[in-house]
Structure formats: C-alpha cells, structure tokens
VMD Tcl script that builds the backbone (N, CA, C; Angstrom):
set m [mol new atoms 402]
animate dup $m
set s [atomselect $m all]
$s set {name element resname resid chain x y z} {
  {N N UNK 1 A 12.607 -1.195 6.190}
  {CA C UNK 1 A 11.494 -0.274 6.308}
  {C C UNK 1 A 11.801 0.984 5.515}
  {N N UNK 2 A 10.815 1.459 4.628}
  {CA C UNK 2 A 11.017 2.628 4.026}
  {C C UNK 2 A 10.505 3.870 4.703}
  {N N UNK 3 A 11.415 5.169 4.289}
  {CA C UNK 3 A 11.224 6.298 5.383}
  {C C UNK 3 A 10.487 7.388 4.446}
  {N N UNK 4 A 9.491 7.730 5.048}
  {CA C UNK 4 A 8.613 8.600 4.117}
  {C C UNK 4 A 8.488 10.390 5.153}
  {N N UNK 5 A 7.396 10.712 4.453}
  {CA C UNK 5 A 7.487 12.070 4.685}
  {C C UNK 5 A 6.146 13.200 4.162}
  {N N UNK 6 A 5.717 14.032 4.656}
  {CA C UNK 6 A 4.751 14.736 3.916}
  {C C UNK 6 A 4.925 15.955 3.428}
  {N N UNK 7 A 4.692 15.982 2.360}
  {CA C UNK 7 A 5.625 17.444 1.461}
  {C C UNK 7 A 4.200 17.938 1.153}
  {N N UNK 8 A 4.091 18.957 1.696}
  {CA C UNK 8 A 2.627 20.357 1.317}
  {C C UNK 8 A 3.094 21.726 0.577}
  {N N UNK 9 A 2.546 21.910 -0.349}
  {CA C UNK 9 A 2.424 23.101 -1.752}
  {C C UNK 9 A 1.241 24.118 -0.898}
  {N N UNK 10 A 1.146 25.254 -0.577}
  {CA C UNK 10 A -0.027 26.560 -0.033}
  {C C UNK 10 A 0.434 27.320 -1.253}
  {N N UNK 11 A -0.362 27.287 -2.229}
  {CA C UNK 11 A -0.592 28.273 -3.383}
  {C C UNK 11 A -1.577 29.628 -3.060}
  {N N UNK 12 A -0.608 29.988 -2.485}
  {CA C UNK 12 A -1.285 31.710 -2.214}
  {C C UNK 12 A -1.335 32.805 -2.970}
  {N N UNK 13 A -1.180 32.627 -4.163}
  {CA C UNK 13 A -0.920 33.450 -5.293}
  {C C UNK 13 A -2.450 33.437 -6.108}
  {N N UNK 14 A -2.878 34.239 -6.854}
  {CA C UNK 14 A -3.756 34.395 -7.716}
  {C C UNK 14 A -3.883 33.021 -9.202}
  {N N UNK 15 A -2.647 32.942 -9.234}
  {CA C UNK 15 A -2.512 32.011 -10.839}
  {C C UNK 15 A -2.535 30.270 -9.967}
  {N N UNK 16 A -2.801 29.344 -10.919}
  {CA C UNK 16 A -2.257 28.100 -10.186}
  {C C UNK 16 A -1.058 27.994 -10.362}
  {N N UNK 17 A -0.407 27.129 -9.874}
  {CA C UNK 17 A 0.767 26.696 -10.194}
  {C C UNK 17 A 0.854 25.206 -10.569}
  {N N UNK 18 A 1.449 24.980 -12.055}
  {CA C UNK 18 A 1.766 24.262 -12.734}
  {C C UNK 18 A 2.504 23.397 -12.699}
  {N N UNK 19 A 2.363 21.411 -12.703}
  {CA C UNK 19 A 3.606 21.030 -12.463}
  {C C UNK 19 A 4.316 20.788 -14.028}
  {N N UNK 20 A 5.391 21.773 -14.047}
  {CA C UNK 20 A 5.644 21.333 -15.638}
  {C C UNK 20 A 6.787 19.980 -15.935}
  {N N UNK 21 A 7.053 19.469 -14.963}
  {CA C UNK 21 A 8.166 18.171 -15.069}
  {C C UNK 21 A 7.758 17.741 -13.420}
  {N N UNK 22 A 8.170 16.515 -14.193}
  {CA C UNK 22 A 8.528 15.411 -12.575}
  {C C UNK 22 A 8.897 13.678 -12.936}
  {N N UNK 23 A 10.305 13.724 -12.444}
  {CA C UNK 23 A 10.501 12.463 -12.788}
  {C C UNK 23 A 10.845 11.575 -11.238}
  {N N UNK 24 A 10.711 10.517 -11.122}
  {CA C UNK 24 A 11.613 10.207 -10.137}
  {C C UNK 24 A 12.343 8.439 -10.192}
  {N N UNK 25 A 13.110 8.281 -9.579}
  {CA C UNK 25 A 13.934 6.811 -9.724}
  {C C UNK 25 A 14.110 6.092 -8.047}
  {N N UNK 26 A 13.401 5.084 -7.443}
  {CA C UNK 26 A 13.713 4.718 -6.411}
  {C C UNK 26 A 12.881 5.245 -5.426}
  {N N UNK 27 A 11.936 5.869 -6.022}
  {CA C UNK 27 A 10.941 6.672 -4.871}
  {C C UNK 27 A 9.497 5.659 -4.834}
  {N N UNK 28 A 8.742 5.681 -4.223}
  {CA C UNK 28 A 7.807 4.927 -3.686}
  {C C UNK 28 A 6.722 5.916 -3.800}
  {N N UNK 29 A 6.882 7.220 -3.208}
  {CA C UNK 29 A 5.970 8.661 -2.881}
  {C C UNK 29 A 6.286 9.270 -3.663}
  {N N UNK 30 A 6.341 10.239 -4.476}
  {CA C UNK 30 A 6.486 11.242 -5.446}
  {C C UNK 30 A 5.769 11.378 -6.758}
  {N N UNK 31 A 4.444 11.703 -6.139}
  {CA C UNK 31 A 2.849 11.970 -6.694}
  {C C UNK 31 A 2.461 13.903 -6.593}
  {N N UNK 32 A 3.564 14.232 -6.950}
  {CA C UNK 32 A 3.259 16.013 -7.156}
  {C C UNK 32 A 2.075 16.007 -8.457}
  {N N UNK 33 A 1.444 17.232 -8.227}
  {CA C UNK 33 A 0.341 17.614 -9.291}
  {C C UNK 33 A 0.299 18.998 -9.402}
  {N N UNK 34 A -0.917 19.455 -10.095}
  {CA C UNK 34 A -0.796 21.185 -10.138}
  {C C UNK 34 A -1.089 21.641 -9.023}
  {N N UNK 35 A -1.288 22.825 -8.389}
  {CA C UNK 35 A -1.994 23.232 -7.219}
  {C C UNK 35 A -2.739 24.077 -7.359}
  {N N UNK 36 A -4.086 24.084 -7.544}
  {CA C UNK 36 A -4.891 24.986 -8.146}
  {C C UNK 36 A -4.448 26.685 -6.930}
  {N N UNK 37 A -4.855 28.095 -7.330}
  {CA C UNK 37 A -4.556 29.023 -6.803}
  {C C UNK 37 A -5.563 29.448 -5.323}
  {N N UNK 38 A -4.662 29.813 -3.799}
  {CA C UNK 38 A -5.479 30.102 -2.987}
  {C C UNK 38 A -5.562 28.663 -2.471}
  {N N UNK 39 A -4.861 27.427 -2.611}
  {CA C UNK 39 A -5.143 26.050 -2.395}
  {C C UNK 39 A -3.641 25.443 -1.549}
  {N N UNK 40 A -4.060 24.323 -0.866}
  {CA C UNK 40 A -3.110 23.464 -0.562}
  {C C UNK 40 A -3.507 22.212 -0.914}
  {N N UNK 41 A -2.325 21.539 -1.537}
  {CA C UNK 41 A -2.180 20.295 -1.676}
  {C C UNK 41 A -0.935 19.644 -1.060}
  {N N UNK 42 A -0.879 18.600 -0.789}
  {CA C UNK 42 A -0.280 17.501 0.506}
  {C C UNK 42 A 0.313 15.913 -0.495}
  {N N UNK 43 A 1.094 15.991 -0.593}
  {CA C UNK 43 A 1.755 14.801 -1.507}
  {C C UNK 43 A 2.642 14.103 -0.327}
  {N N UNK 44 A 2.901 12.920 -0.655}
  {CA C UNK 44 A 3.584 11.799 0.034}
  {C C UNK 44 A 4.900 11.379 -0.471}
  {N N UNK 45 A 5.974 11.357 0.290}
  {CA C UNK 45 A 7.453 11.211 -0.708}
  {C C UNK 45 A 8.019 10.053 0.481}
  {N N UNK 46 A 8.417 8.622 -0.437}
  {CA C UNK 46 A 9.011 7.717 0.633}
  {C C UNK 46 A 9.825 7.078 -0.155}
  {N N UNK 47 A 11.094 6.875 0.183}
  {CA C UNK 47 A 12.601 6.656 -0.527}
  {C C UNK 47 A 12.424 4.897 0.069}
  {N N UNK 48 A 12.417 4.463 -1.357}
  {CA C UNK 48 A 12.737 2.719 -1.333}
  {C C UNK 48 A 13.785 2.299 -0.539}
  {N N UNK 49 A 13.748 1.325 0.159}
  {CA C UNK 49 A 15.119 0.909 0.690}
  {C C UNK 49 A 14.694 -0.723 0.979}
  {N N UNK 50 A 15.926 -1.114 1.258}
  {CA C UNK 50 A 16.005 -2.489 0.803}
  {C C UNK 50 A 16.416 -3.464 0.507}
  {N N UNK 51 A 17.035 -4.594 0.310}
  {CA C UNK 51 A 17.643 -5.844 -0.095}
  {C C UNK 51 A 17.608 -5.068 -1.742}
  {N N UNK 52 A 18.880 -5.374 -2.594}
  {CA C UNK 52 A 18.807 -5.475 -3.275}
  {C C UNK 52 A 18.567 -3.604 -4.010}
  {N N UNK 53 A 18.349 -3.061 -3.068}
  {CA C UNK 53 A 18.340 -1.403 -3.521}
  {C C UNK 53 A 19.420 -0.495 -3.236}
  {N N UNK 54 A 19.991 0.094 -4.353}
  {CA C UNK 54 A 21.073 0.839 -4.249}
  {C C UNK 54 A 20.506 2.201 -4.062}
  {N N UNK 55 A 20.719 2.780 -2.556}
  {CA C UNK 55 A 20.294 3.870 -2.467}
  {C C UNK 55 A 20.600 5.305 -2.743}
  {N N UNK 56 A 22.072 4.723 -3.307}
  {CA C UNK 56 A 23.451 5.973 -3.448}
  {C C UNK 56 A 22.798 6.536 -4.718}
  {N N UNK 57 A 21.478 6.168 -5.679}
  {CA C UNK 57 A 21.953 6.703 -6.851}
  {C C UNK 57 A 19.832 6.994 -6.820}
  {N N UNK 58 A 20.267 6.766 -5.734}
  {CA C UNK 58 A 18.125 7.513 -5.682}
  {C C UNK 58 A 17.647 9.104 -6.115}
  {N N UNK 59 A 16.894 9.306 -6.083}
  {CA C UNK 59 A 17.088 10.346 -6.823}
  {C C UNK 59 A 15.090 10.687 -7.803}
  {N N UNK 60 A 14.862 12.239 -7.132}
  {CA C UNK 60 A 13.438 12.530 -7.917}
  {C C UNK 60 A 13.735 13.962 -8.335}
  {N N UNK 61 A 12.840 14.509 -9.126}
  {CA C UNK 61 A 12.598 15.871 -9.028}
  {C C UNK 61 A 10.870 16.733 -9.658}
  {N N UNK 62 A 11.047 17.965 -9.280}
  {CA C UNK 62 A 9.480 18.405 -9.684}
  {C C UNK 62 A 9.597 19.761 -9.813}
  {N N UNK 63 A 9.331 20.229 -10.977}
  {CA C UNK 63 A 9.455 21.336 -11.462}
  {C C UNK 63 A 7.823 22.155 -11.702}
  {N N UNK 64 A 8.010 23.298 -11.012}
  {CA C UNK 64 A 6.292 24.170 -10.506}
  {C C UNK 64 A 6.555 25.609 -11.444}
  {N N UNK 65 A 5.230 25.937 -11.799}
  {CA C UNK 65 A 5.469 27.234 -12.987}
  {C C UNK 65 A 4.426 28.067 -13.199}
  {N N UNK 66 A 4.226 29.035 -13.255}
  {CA C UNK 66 A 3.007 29.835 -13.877}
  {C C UNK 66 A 2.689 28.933 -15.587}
  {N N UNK 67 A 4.266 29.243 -16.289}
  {CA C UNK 67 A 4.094 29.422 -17.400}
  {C C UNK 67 A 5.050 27.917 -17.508}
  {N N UNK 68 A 4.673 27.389 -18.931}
  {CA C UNK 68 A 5.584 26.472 -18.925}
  {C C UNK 68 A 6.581 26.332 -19.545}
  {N N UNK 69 A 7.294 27.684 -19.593}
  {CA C UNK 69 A 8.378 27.562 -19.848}
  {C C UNK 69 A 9.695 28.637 -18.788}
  {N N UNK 70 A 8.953 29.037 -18.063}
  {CA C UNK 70 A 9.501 29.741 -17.384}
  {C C UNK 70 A 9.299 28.909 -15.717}
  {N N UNK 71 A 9.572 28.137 -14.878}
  {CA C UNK 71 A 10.350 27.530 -13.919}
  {C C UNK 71 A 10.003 28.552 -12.721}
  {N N UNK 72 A 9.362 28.570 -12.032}
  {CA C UNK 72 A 8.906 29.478 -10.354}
  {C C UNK 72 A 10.159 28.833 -9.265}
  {N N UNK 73 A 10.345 27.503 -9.080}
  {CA C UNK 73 A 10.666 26.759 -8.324}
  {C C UNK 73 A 11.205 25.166 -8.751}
  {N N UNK 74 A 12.050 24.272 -7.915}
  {CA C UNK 74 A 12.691 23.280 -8.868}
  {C C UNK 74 A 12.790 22.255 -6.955}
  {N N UNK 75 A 11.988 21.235 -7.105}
  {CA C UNK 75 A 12.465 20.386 -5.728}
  {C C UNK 75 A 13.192 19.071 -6.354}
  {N N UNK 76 A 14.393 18.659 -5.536}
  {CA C UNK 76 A 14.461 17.966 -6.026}
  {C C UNK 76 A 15.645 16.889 -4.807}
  {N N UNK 77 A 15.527 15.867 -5.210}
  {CA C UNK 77 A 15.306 14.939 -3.647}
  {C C UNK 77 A 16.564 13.654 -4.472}
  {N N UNK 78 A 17.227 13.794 -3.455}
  {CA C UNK 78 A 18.328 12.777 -3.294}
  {C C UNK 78 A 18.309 11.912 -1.957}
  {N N UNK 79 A 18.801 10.877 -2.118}
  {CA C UNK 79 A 18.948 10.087 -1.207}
  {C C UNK 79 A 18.756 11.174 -0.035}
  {N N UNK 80 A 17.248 10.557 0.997}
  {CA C UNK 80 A 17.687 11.486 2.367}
  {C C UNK 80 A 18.131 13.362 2.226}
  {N N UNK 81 A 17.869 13.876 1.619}
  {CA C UNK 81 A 17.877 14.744 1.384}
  {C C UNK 81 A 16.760 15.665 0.060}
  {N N UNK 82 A 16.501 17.055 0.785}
  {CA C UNK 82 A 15.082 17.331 0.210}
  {C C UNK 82 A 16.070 19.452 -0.463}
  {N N UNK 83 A 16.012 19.359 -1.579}
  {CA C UNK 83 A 16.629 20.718 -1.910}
  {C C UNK 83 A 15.960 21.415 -2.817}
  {N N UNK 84 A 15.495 22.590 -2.600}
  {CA C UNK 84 A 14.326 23.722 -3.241}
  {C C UNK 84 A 15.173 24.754 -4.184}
  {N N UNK 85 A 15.035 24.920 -5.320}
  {CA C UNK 85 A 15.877 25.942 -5.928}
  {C C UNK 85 A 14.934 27.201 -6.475}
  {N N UNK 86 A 14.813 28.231 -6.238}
  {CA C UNK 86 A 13.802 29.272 -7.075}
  {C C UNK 86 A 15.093 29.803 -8.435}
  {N N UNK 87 A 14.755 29.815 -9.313}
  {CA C UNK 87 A 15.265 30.499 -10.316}
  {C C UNK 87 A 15.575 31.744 -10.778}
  {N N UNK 88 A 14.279 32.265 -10.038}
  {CA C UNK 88 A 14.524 33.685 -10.178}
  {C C UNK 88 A 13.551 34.448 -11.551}
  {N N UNK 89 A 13.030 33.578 -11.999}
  {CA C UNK 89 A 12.092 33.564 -13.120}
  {C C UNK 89 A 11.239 34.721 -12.983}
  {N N UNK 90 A 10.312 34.466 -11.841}
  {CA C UNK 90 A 9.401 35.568 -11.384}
  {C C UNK 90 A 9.703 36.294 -9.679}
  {N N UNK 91 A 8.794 37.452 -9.282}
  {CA C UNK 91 A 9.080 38.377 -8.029}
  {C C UNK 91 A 8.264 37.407 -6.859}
  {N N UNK 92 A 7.701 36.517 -7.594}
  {CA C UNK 92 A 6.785 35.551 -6.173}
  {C C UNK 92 A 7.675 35.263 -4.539}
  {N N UNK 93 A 7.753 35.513 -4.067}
  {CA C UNK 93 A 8.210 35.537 -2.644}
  {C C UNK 93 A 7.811 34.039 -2.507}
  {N N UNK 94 A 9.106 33.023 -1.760}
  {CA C UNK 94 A 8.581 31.386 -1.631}
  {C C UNK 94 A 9.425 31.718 -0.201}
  {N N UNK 95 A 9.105 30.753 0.311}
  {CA C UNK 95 A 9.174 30.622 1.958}
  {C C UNK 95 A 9.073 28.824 2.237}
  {N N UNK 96 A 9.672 28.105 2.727}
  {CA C UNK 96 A 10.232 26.941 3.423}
  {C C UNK 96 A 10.083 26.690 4.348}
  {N N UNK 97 A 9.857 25.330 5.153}
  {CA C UNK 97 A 9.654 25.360 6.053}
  {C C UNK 97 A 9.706 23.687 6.470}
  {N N UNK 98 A 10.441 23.581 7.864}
  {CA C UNK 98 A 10.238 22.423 8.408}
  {C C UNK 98 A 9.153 22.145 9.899}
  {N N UNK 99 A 8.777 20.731 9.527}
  {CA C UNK 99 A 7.859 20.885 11.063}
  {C C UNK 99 A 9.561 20.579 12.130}
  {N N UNK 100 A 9.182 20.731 13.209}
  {CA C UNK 100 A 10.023 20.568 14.773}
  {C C UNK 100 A 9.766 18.756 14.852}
  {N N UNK 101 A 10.876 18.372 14.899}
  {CA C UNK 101 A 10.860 16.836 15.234}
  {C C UNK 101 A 10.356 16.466 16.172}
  {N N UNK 102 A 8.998 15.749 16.018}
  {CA C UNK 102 A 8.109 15.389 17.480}
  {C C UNK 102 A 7.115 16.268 17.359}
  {N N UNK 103 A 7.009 17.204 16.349}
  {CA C UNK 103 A 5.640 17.860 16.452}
  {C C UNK 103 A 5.490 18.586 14.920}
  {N N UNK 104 A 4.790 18.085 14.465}
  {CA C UNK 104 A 4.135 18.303 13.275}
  {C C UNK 104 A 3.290 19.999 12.841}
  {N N UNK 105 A 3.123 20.471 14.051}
  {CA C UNK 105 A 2.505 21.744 14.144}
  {C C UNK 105 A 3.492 22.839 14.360}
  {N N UNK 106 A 4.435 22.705 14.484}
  {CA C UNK 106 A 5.868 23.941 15.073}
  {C C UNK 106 A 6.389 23.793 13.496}
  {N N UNK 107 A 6.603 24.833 13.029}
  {CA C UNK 107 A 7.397 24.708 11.833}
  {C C UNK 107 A 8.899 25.785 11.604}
  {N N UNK 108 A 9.977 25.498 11.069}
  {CA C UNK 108 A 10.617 26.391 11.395}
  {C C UNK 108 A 11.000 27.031 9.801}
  {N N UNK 109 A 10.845 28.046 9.904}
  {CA C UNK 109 A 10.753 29.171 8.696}
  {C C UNK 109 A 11.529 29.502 7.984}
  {N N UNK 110 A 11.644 29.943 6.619}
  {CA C UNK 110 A 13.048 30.380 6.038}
  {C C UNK 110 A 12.421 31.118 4.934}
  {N N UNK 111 A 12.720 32.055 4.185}
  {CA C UNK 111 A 12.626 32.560 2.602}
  {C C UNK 111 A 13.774 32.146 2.259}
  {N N UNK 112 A 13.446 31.679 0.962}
  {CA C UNK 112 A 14.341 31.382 -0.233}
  {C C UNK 112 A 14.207 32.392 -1.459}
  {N N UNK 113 A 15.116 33.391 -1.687}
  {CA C UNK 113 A 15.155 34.056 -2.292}
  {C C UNK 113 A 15.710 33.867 -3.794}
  {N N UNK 114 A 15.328 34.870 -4.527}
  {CA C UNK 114 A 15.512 34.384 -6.032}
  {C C UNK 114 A 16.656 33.879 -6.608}
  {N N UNK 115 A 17.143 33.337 -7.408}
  {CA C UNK 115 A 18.623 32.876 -7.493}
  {C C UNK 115 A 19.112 32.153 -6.953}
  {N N UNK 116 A 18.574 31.821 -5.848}
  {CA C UNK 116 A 19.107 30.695 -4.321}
  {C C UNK 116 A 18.379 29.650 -4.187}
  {N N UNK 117 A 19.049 28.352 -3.919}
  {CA C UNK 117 A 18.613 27.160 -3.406}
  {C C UNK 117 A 18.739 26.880 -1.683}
  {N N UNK 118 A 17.981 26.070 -1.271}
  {CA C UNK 118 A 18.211 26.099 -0.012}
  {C C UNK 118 A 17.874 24.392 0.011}
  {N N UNK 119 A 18.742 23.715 1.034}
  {CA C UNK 119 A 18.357 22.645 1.628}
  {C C UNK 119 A 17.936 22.281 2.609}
  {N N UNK 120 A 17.091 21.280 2.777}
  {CA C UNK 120 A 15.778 21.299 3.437}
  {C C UNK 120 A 16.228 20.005 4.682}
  {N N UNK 121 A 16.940 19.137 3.678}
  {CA C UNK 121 A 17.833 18.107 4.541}
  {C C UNK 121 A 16.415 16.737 4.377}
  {N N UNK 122 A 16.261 16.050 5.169}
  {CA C UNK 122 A 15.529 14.989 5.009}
  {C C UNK 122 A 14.594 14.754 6.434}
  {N N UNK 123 A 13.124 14.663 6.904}
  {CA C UNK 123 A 12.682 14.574 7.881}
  {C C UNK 123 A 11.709 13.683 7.862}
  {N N UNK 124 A 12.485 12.463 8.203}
  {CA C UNK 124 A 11.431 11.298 8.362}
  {C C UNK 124 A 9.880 11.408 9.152}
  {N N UNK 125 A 8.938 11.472 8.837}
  {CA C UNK 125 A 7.399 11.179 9.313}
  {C C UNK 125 A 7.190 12.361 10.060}
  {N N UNK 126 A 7.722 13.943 8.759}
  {CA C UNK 126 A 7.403 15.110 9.156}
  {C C UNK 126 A 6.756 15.856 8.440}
  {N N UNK 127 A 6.434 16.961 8.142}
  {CA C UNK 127 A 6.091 17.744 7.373}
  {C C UNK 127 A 6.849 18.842 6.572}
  {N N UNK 128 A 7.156 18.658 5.339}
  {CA C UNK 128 A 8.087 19.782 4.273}
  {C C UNK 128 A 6.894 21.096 3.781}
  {N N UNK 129 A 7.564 22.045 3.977}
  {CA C UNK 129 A 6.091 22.971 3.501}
  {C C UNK 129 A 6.989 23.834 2.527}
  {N N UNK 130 A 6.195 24.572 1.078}
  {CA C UNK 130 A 6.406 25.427 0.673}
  {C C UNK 130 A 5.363 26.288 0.091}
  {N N UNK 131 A 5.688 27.843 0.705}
  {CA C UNK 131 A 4.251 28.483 0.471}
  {C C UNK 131 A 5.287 29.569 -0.712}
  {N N UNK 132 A 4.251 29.582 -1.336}
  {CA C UNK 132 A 4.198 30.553 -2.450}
  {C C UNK 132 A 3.006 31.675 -2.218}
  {N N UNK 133 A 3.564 32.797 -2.186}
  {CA C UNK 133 A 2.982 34.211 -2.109}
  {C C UNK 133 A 2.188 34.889 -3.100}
  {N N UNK 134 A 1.540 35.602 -3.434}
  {CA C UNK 134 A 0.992 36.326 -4.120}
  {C C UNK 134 A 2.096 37.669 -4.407}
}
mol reanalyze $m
mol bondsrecalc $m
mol representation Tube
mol addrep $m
C-alpha cells in the first residue's frame, strides 16, 4: 500500500508564486503548479512502494519564486520525509505547518526563517501547509 499525504500552498502575498522547477523519481503524487496570489492550492504527494521498488533512493523536489531566477522557497521530499528550505532570496515571511495526527484541523506552527531549512518529517493521510506572507 502506498502512503500519501496532502501538501497545501496559501499564497498570501500580492505576486503569484511561480513553480520554477519540479522533478520527482518514485513518487505517484507530486503535481505542484503555480499558485496564483491571495489563493490556495492543495496538491497530492504519495511515495511508491512495493515489490520490486527501491525506496532508499526515492526522492522529489519543487522549487516556488516570484522571479525565475531568484528561488522564495525549495521542498523537497525523500523517502518518508518532507524538508522546506527558504533561501533567503526575498523578506517574504513563510510559516509551516503540520496537521495533529487524527485531526486534520489542529495544525502545529513554525516560521522558517531566511537562510534556514526546516524538516517537516513525513505524515501519512495528513495535511503539510505552507503559507507565504505578504
């Protein structure tokens, strides 16, 4: 059985945000897009598993931007594990968040500040949130 997950983008900022890369290997879910501005969008991420699937070397990522060459934010997903990097590019304030296991509506909070990555860890048939600020 493959273990999936719901990863949500809240573009609270004035500009959209851009997906300027996204690759992934072994993923099933990992359908990121732009997020138009003032918007949420809700993508689906579910890690193959399996007879015959080597999971040690799974592996996606998705890169979000004003501009496309300048990088806002960087997700990027390993086996069972979900890790957010901001770059530091721009002053946008990003914020993280997991739902509470068993309840989809409790979320527990974090800022990720510029320069810093944070890991998110992996939450089977939960909700991953990242809001971007104005």
């Amino acid at each position: 059985m493959n273990e999936g997950a719901q990863f949500q983008i809240f573009n609270l900022s004035e500009q959209p945000l851009k997906l300027l890369a996204k690759d992934s290997y072994q993923l099933n879910g990992w359908e990121f897009d732009t997020v138009q501005s003032n918007y949420r969008r809700a993508f689906y991420i579910e890690f193959q598993e399996g007879i015959g699937v080597n999971t040690g070397d799974t592996q996606a990522h998705a890169t979000y931007g004003y501009e496309s060459n300048k990088p806002l934010f960087k997700i990027d997903a390993l086996i069972h594990d979900i890790k957010v990097h901001h770059p530091g590019n721009y002053e946008s304030p990003i914020i993280i968040g997991t739902s509470e296991e068993g309840d989809e509506n409790k979320f527990i909070w974090s800022p990720l500040h510029k320069d810093s990555e944070r890991k998110m860890g992996w939450h089977h048939d939960s909700v991953m949130t990242i809001l971007v600020l104005a």
